[in-house]
C-alpha positions in Angstrom: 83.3 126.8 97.3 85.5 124.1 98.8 84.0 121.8 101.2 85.9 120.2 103.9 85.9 116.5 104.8 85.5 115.5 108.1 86.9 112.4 109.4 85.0 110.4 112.0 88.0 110.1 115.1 87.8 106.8 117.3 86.0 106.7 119.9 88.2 106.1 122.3 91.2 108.4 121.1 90.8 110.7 123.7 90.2 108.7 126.4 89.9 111.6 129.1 87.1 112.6 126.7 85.7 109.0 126.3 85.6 108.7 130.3 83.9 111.9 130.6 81.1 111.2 127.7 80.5 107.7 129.5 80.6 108.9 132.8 77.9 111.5 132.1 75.7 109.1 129.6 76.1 106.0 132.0 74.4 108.4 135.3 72.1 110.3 132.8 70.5 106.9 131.9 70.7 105.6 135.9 68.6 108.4 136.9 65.9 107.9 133.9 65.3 104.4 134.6 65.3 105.0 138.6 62.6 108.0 137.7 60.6 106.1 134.9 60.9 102.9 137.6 59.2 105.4 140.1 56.1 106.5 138.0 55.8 103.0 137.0 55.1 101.9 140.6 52.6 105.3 141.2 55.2 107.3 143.2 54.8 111.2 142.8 57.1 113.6 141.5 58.5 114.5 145.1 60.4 110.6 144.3 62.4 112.6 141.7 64.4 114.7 144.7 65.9 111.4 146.0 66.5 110.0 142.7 68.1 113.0 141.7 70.7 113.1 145.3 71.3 109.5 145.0 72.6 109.8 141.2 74.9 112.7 141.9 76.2 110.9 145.0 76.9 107.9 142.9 78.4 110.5 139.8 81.1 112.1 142.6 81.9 108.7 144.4 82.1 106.7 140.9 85.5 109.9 140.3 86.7 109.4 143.2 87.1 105.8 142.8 88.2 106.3 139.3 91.1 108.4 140.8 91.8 104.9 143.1 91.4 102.9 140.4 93.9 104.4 137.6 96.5 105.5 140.8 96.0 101.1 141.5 96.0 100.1 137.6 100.1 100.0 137.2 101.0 98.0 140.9 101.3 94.6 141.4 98.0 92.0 141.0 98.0 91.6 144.7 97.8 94.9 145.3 95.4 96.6 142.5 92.8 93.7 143.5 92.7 94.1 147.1 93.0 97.6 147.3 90.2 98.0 144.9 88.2 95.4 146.7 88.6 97.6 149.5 87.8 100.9 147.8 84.6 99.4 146.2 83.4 97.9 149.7 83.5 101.5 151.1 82.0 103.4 148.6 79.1 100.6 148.1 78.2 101.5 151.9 79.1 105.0 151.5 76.8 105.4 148.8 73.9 103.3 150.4 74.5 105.0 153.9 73.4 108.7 151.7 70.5 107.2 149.8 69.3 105.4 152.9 69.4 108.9 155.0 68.6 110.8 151.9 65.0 108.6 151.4 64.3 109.2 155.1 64.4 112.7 155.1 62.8 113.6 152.1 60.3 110.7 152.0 59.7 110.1 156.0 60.3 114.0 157.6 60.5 113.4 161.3 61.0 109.6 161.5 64.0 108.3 162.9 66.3 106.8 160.7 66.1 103.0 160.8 68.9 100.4 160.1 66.2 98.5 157.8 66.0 101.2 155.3 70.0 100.7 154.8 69.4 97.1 154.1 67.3 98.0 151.9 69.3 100.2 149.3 72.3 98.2 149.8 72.1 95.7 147.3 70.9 98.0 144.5 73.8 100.5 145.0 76.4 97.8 145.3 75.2 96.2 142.5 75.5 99.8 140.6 79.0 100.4 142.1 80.1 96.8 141.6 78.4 97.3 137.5 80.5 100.4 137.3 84.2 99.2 138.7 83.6 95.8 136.5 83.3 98.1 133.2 85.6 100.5 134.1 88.2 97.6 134.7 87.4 96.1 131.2 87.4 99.2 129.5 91.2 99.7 130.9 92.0 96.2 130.1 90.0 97.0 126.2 92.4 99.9 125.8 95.9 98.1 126.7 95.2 95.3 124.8 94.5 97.7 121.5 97.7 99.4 122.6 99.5 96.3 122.7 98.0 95.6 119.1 98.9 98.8 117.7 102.8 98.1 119.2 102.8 94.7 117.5 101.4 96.0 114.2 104.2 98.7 114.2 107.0 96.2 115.0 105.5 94.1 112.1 105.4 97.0 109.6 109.2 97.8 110.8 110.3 94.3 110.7 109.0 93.9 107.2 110.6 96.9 105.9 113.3 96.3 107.4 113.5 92.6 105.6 112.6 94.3 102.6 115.5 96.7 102.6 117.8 93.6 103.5 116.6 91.7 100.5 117.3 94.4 98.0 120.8 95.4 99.8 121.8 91.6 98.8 121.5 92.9 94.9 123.5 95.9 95.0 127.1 93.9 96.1 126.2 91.0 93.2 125.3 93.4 90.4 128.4 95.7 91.4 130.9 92.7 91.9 130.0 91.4 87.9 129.9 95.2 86.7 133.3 95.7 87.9 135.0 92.7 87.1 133.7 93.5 83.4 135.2 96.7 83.7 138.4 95.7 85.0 138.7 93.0 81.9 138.5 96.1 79.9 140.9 97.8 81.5 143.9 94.9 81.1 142.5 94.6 77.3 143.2 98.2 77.2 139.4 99.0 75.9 139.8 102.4 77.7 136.8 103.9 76.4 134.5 101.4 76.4 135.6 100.9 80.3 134.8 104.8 80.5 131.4 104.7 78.3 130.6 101.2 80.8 131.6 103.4 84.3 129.3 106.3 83.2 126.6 104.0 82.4 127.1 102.3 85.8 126.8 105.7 87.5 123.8 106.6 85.5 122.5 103.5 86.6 123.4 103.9 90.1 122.2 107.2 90.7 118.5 105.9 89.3 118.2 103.4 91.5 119.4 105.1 94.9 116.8 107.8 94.2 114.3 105.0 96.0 114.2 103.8 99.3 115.2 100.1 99.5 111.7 99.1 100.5 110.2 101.6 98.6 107.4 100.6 95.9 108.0 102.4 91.9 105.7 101.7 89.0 106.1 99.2 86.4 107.2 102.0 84.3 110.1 103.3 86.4 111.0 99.6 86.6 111.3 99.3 82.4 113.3 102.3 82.9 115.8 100.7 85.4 116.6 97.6 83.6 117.3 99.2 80.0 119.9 101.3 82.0 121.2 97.9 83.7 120.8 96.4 79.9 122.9 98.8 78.8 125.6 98.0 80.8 125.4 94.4 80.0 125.6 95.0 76.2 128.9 96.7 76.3 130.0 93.2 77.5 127.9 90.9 75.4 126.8 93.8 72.2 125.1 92.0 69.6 124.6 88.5 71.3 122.1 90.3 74.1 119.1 90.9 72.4 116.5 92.3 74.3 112.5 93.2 73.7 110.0 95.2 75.9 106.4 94.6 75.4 104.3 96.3 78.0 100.8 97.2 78.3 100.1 100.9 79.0 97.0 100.0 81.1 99.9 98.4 83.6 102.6 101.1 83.6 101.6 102.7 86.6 101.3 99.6 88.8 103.8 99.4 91.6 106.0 96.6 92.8 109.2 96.7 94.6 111.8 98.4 93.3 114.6 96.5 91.3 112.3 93.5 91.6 112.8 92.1 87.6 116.6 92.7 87.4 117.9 90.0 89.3 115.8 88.0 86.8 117.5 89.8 83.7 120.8 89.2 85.1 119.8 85.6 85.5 119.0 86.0 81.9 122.0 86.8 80.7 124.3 84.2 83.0 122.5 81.1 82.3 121.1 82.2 78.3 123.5 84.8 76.5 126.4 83.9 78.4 126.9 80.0 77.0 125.8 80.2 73.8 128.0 81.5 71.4 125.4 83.0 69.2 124.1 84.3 72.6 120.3 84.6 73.6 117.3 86.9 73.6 115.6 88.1 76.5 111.7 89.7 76.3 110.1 91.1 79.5 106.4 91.6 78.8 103.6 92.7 81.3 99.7 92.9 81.1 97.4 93.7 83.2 94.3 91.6 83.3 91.4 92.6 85.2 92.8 93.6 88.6 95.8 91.4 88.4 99.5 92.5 86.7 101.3 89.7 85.1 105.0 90.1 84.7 107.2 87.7 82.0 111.1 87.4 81.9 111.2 84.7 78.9 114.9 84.0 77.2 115.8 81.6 74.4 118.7 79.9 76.2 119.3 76.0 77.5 116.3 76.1 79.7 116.4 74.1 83.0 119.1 71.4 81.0 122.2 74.3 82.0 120.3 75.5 84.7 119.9 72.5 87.2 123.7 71.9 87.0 123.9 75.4 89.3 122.9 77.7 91.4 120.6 80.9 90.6 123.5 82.7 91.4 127.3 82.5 92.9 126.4 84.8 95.7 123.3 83.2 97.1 120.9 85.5 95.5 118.4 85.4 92.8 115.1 83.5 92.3 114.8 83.1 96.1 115.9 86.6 96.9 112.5 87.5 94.7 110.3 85.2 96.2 111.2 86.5 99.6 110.7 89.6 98.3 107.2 89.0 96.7 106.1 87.8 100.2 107.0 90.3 102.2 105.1 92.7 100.2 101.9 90.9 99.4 101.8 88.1 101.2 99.9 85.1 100.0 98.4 87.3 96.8 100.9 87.0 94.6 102.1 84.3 92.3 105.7 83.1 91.4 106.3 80.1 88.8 109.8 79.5 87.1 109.5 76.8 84.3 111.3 76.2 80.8 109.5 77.2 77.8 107.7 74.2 75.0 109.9 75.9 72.8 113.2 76.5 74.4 114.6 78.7 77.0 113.3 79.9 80.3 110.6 81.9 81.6 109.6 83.7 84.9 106.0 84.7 85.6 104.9 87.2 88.6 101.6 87.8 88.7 100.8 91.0 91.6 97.6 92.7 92.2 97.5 96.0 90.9 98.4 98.7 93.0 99.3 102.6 91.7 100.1 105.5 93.7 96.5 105.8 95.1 96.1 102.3 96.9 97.5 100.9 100.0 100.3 98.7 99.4 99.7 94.9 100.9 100.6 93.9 104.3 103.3 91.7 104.9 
């Protein structure tokens, strides 16, 4: 038997429907105080027939100045203030004009209407029309400012993605510039087919990665994936002098981070570990998860920070900053990022991101 899930809506979603459900509460508990008010003070039941007139005058005329007030809501201050002024002075004497002549028919048959009994019910019906205009007023003003919020949480959400995409569009050009030049060299050597075995693997490689969005999130395990295609590449340049190891924990395959997040650190890697040393370098990625937090190695065996002060991350003005811009437009402040040389040689780069899979929201910016 399926069941289905009902989701409590806001209350204020449908605001014609919130209007009406306040309008009709707000009067319903009017007239129940005025009536419990009147058996409190030993007034018979015949007290109920006023009570009744004066809280479906004040229903009507509370519409009709709901009708001024959302025509007044959009003009200038000036004008919404004074005019509304106006329309509440109106139907404050409007309102105690029919509950003063109301209460002397019903309650004095015969007597003449006296200016006294208008006095009388003015404050309290002001006081209820004035209580009415001041709510509905902040109730409008409740509802733009949540609008407003709403607008500035979408602009947020689109100006992160779209800082996101622009921080993984500053990869693609780098990693295609190096590919190519390395295929070029080939092609003046003459290697034709390993510049044919290195343009397939670049396609291969390419069409994996497009697949995502640029600010789109994959799992840790799509990541592996993506750099031993990128690795690949790179070893048709460097063969055996790139050695490289994976060592991830099953338990943190399924996280998600941003997509091509770890290769910029690979290629890193390579430039500043296999590249200078003739005997070349290795390069280990590792990732475990520990409690509810995925940490993330990139760990070579190269110069360490003695080659690596001497220059930039990388020629084009990407790299180690490129992540950490990343890494903060998707999680904020909850994420770590430390870059340090290892006790026994070489380099290392730790993230450390919460863990997140397919069934969790992602972190705000």
């Amino acid at each position: 038997m399926a069941t289905i899930g009902l989701s409590a809506k806001p209350f204020f979603d449908d605001k014609n429907r919130a209007f009406w459900n306040l309008q009709t509460a707000g009067w319903a508990a009017y007239f129940l105080l005025r009536t419990l008010s009147g058996f409190a003070n030993g007034l018979t039941i015949s007290f109920l027939i006023p009570v009744a007139v004066s809280t479906a005058t004040g229903y009507s005329l509370t519409l009709v100045l709901a009708a001024v007030f959302r025509a007044l809501l959009n003009r200038a201050p000036i004008v919404t203030w004074s005019a509304s002024i106006a329309a509440l002075v109106v139907a404050a004497a409007t309102y105690s004009l029919i509950d003063a002549w109301i209460f002397n028919t019903i309650q004095r048959p015969g007597a003449i209407f006296e200016v006294r009994l208008l006095l009388g019910t003015v404050f309290l019906d002001a006081m209820v029309i004035i209580g009415w205009s001041a709510l509905y007023y902040a109730i409008n003003f409740y509802l733009v400012v949540e609008d407003q919020a709403d607008q500035l949480t979408r602009l947020e959400t689109q100006a992160s993605t779209a800082q996101l995409a622009m921080l993984r569009y500053q990869l693609n050009p780098h990693f295609l510039f190096n590919t190519l030049n390395s295929i070029s060299t080939l092609v003046l050597l003459k290697q034709t087919e390993r510049a044919n075995a290195m343009l397939s693997r670049l396609s291969s490689f390419l069409r994996y990665t497009l697949v995502n969005e640029p600010a789109a999130a994959v799992t840790l395990e799509q990541e592996i994936e993506t750099l031993k295609l990128y690795l690949e590449i790179e070893k048709m340049r460097f063969e055996d002098r790139l050695r490289t190891g994976f060592d991830c924990d099953p338990a943190a395959a399924k996280a998600l981070l941003p997509s091509l997040l770890l290769q910029p650190l690979v290629e890193n890697a390579i430039k500043y570990a296999v590249t200078p040393k003739e005997e070349g370098a290795d390069i280990a990625v590792t990732a475990r998860l520990v409690i509810d937090r995925v940490h993330i190695t990139v760990a070579d065996t190269g110069p360490g920070l003695n080659d690596r002060r001497k220059r930039p991350s990388y020629s084009t003005g990407v790299g180690l900053a490129n992540i950490r811009d990343r890494l903060a437009q998707a999680y904020g402040a909850d994420h770590r990022f430390e870059a340090k040389a290892r006790p026994g040689g070489g380099f290392a780069v730790t993230i450390e991101i919460p863990f997140q899979t397919g069934e969790q929201p992602k972190v705000a910016a």
